[in-house]
C-alpha positions in Angstrom: 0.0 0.0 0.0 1.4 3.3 -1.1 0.1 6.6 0.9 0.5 10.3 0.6 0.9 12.7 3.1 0.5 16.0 2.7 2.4 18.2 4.9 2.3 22.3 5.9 4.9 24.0 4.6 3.6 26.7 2.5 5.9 25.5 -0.8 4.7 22.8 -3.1 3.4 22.0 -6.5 -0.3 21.4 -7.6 1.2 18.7 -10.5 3.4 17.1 -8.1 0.3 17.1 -5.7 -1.9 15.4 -7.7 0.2 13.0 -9.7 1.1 11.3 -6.0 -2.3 11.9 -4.8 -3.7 9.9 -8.1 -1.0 7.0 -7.0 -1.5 6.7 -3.6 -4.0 4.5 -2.0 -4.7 6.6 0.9 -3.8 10.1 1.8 -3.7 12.2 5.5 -2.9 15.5 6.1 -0.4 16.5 8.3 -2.2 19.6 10.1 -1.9 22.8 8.2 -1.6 20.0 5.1 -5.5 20.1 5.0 -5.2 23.2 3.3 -3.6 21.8 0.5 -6.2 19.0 0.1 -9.0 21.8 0.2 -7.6 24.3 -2.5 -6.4 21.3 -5.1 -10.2 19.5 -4.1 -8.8 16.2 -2.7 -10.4 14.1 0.0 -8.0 12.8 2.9 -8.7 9.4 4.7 -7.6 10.8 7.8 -6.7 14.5 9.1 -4.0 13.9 12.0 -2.2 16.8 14.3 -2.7 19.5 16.8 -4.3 21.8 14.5 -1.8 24.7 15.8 -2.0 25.9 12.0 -5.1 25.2 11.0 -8.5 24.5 11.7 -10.3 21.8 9.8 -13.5 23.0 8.4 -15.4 19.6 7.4 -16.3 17.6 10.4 -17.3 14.9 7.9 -13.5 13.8 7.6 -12.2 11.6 9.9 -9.5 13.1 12.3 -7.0 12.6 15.0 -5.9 15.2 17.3 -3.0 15.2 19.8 -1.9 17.4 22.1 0.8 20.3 21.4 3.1 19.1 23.4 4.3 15.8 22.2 7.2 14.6 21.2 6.3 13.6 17.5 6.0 16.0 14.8 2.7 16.3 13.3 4.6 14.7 9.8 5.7 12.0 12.4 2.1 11.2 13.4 1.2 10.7 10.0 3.5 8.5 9.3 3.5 6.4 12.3 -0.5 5.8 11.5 0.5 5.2 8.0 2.1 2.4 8.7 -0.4 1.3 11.2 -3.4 1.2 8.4 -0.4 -0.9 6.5 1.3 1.4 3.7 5.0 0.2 2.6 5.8 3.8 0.6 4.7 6.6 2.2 5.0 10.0 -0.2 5.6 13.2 1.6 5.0 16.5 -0.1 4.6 19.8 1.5 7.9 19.2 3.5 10.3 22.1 1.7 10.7 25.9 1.7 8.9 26.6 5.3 11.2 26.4 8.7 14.4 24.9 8.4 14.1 23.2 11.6 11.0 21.4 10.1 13.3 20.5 7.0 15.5 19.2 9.3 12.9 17.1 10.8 11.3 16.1 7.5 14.8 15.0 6.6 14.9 12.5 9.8 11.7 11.4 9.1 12.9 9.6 5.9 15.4 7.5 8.3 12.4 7.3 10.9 10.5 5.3 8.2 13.1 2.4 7.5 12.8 2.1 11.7 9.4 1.5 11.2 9.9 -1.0 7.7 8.8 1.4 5.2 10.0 3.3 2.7 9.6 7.1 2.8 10.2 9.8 0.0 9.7 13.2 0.2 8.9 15.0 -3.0 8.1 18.8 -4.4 8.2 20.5 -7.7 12.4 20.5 -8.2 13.4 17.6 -5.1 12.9 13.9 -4.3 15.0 12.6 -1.3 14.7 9.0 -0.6 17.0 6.5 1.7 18.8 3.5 1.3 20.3 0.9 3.6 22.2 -1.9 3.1 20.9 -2.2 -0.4 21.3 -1.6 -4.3 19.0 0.5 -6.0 18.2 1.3 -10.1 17.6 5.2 -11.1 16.2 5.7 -14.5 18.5 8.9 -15.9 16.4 12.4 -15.0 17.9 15.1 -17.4 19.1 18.5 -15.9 19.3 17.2 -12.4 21.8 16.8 -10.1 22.2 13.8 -7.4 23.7 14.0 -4.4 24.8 10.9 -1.7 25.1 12.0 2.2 25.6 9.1 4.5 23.3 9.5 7.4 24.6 6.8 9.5 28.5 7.7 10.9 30.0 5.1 7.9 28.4 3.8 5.2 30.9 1.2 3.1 31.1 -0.8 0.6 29.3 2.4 -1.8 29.0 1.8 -5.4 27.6 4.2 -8.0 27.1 3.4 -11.6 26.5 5.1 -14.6 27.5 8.8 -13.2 29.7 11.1 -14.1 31.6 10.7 -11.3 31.6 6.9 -10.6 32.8 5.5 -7.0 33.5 1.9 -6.4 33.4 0.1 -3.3 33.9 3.2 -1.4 33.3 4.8 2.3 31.5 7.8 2.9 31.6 9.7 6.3 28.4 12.1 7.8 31.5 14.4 8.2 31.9 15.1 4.5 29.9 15.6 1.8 32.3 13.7 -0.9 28.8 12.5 -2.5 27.1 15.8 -3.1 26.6 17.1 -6.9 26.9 14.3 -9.2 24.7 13.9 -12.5 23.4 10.7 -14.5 25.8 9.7 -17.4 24.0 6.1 -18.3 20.1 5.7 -19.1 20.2 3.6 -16.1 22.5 4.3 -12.8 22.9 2.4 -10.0 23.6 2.7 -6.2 24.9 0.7 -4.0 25.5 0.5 -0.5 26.4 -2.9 1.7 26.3 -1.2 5.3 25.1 1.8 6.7 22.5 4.3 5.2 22.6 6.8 2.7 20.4 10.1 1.9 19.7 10.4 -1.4 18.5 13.8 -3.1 17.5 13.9 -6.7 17.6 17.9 -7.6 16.4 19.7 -11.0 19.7 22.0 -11.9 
């Protein structure tokens, strides 16, 4: 099961929006994320938060509301139930351009997925950042974008890429510095690979 949630930051793309909201088999809203569902006309399965940024309007939507002081993000709520009502990928959008701390977060919360066995991507109109642990994984070539490695974990070894412009083979990559940032696809088909540790993976239009 694939689900989309739909986060507050005020930056995000009606296209990208609704091409993951026509994929997904169930969306929530991450508080002040309800207000993208409204304007773009999409109904959520579930709204889930505090509600510090937003009141819901449509009592005919189902809805889970916490206390503000908690230790989980709103975004973090969301996903956590995600994975309750059973979705593997979990979509985030919404999750760019607002407070950096909440960047920060959304970042973590890719990592918080894989804790939880599923796979978390967060998306907008020029961004996808996606994780990978212990595994190999196929990109299909995106033209005029740049992708960048960051290993999350202190080590991550044993790091492959194929088919970019800057190949590495078998190599170690540190959290202390950035040696995968900025490289481009060369091949129709590139692939990563990492045997232990986990890496951040950011897929940026130039």
């Amino acid at each position: 099961m694939t689900a989309l949630i739909l986060a507050a930051s005020p930056q995000w793309d009606s296209k990208t929006v609704k091409r993951l909201a026509e994929e997904a088999d169930l969306i929530l809203c991450a508080d002040g994320g309800y207000l993208m569902a409204k304007e773009l006309g999409l109904r959520p399965d579930l709204l889930i938060g505090d509600f510090d940024s937003c009141t819901p309007e449509r009592e005919d939507l189902p809805k889970m509301v916490f206390p503000t002081h908690k230790d989980d993000t709103d975004t973090g709520l969301a996903i956590r139930q995600a994975v309750e009502m059973g979705a593997k990928t979990i979509h985030i959008t919404g999750c760019f351009g607002g407070r950096l701390d909440h960047t920060v977060a959304n970042l973590q919360s890719v990592i918080f997925g894989l804790d939880l066995g599923a796979r978390v991507e967060l998306w907008d109109d020029r961004n996808h950042v996606f994780a990978l642990q212990n595994e190999r994984r196929v990109l299909q070539r995106q033209e005029k974008c740049y992708v960048s490695f960051f290993a999350i974990s202190d080590r991550c070894e044993g790091v492959s890429l194929e088919g970019f412009v800057y190949p590495l083979q078998n190599a170690v990559l540190t959290n202390r510095f950035p040696l995968g940032v900025s490289n481009q696809f060369e091949a129709a088909e590139a692939v990563v690979t990492v045997k232990k540790g986990t890496l951040l993976g950011i897929i940026s239009k130039g």
